[in-house]
C-alpha positions in Angstrom: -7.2 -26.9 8.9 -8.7 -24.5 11.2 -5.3 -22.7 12.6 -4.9 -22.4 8.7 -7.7 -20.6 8.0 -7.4 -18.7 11.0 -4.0 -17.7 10.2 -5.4 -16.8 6.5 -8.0 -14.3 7.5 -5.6 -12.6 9.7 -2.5 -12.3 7.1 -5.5 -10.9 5.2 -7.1 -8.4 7.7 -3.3 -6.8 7.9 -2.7 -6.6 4.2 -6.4 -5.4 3.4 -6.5 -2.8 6.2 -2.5 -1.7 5.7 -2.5 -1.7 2.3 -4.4 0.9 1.6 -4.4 2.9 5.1 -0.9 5.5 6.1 0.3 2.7 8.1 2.5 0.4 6.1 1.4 -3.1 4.8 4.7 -4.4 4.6 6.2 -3.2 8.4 2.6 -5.1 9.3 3.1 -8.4 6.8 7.5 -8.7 8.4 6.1 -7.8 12.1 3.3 -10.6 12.1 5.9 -13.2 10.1 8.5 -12.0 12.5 6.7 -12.7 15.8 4.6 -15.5 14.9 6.0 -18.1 12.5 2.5 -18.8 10.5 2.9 -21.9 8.9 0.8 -20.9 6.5 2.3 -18.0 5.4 3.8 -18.4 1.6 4.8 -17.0 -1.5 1.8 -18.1 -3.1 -0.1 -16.8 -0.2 1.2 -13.0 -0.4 0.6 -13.1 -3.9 -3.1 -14.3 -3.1 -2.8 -11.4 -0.5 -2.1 -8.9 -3.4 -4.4 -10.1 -6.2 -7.0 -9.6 -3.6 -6.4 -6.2 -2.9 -5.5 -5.6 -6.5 -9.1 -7.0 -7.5 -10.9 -4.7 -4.8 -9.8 -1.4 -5.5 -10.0 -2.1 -9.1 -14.2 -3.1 -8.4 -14.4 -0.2 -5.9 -13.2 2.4 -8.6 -15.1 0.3 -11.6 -16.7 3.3 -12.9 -13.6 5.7 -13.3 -11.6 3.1 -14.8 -13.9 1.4 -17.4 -14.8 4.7 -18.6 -12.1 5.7 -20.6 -13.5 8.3 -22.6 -14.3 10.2 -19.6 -11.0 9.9 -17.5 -8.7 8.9 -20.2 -6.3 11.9 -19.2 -6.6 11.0 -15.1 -5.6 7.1 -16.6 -2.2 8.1 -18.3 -1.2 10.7 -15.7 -1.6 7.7 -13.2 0.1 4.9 -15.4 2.9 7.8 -15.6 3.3 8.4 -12.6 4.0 4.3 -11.4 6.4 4.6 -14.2 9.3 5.9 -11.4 8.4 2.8 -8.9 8.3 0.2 -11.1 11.9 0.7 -12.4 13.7 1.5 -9.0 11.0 -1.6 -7.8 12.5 -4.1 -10.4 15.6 -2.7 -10.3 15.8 -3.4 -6.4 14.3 -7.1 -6.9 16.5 -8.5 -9.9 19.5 -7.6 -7.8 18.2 -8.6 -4.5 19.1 -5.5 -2.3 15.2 -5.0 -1.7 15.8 -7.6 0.9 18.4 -6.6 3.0 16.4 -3.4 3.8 13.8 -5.4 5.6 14.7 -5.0 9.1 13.2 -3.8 12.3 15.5 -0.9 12.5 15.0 0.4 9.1 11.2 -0.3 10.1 11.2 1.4 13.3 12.5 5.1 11.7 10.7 5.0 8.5 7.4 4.5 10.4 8.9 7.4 13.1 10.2 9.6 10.2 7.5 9.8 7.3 4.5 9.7 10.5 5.9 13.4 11.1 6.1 13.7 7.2 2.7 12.6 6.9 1.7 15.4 10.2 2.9 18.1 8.6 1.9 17.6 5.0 -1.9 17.1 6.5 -1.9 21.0 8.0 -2.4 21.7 4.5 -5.9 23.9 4.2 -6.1 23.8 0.3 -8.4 22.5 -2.3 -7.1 21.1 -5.3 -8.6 18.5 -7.0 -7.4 15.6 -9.2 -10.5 16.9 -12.0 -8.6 20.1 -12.4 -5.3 20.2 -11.0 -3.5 16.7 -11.3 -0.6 17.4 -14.0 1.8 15.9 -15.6 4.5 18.0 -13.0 2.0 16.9 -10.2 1.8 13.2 -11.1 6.0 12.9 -11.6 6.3 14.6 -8.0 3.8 11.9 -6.8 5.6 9.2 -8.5 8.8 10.2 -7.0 7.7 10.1 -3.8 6.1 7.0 -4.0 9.7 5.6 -4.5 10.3 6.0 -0.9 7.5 3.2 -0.5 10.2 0.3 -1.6 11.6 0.7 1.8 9.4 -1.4 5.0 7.8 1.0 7.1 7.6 4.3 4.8 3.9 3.3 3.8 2.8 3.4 -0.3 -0.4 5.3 1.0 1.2 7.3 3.4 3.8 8.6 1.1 1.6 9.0 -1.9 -1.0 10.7 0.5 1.7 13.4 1.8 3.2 14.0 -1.6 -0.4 15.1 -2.8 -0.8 16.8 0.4 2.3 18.8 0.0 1.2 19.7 -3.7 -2.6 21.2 -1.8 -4.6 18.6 -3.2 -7.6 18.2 -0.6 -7.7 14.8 1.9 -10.1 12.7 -0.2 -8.6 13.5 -3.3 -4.9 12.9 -2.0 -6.5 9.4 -0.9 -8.3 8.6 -4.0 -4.8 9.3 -5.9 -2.9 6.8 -3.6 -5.4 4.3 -4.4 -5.5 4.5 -8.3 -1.6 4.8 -8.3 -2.2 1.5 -6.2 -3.3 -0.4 -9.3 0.1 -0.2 -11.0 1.5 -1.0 -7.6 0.2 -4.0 -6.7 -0.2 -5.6 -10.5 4.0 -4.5 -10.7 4.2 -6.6 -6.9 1.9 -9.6 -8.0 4.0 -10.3 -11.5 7.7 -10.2 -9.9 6.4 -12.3 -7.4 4.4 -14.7 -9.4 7.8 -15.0 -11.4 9.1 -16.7 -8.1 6.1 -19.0 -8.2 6.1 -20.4 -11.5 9.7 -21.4 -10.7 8.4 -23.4 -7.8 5.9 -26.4 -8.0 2.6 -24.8 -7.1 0.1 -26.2 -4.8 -3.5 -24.8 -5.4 -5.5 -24.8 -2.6 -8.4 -23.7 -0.4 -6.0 -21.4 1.4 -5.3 -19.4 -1.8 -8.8 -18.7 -2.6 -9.8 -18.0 1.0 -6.4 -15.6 1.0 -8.1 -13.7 -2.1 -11.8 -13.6 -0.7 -10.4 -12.4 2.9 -7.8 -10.1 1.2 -10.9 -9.1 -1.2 -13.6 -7.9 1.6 -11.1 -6.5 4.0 -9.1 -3.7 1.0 -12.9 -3.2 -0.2 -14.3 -2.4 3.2 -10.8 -0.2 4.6 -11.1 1.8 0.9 -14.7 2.6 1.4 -14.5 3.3 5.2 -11.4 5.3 4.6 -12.9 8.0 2.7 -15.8 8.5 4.5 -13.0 8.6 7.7 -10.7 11.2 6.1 -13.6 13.3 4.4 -14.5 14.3 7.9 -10.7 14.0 10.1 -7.9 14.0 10.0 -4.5 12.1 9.5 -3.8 12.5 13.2 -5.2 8.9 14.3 -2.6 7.3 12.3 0.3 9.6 12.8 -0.4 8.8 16.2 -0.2 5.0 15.7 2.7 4.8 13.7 4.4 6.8 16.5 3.4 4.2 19.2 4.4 1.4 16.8 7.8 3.3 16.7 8.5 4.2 19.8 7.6 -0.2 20.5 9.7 -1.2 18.1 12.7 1.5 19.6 12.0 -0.4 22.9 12.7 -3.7 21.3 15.7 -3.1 19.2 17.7 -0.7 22.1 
């Protein structure tokens, strides 16, 4: 029971923390189950993983997303802009070839390749501001990007993150982007995979609820934390530590 739990709260420390940081939660989730074979770990569990994260940035952003009158144009721009990654996402999961990209090689150069992306797009000095300058053009662009996100290693926040970057839109308000379009994300990931569950006979357990709680207090705390980070550094921490990741996973594999 208590290697269970144990296991748990550290499958939910690495989807809490690299969900929502530059750093890719999946490359984290296929590393762990790669090294250590959790017997815990489950496709009712990553779901639990998900809802958790889904349920903490939708509390942590309450207040823009329950007042509709107020951001009603920020909320279709960001339901637009999933639009792009939730076809190419189903599109890549009914025909299966989602899962023959999850590798440690195709891991190893996305986290390389989009940690320089992620570099350069961050020298950006300008101010624009998802009040006044997220579009309809900027949003699509965004969404596009994010794409890039079904493959292991590429990081949803990272890529979201350097796609606002690249369009001059200011640290926190690149971050707080990534995050909203998160919402779509992770309710799009929860549903296809809860598809796979209902088809299975389902076990409810302590383990699921202590998987959402965990998964719950770790996104909540990373999202808070996070912006107070980035409002006052810069992205050069975790370019830096995807690169050492990289350059481990390079040892490994050649």
């Amino acid at each position: 029971m208590l290697q269970n739990i144990i296991e748990i709260l550290i499958l939910s420390a690495i989807q809490g923390i690299s969900e929502f940081l530059p750093i890719s939660s999946s490359a984290h989730l296929i590393l762990v189950s790669t090294l250590y074979e959790f017997k815990s770990n489950s496709l009712l569990i990553d779901v639990s993983l998900h809802l958790g994260s889904l349920i903490a940035i939708i509390y942590f952003f309450r207040d823009d997303l329950f007042d509709i009158r107020k951001n009603k144009r920020i909320l279709n721009l960001i339901v637009l802009g999933s639009i792009p990654l939730i076809i190419v996402g189903y599109l890549l999961y009914s025909t299966n070839l989602i899962y023959q990209l999850r590798n440690l090689e195709v891991i190893a150069w996305t986290t390389l390749i989009f940690a320089i992306a992620l570099y350069i797009s961050d020298k950006s000095r300008f101010d624009k501001k998802i009040s006044t300058n997220l579009n309809f053009q900027s949003i699509i662009f965004i969404g596009i990007f994010q794409i890039l996100s079904l493959l292991p290693g590429v990081s949803r926040a990272g890529i979201t993150i350097t796609a606002a970057r690249i369009l001059k839109f200011n640290r926190v308000d690149s971050s707080k982007i990534s995050f909203l379009l998160s919402i779509p994300a992770l309710t799009g990931a929860s549903v296809l995979s809860l598809k796979d569950v209902l088809e299975q006979s389902i076990d409810i357990n302590y383990l699921i609820f202590t998987a959402i709680i965990a998964s719950f207090i770790f996104s909540f705390l990373t999202v808070k934390f996070f912006l107070i980070y980035i409002n006052k550094f810069s992205m050069n921490a975790f370019v830096i530590y995807r690169i050492i990741i990289a350059l481990i996973l390079f040892s490994l594999i050649y």
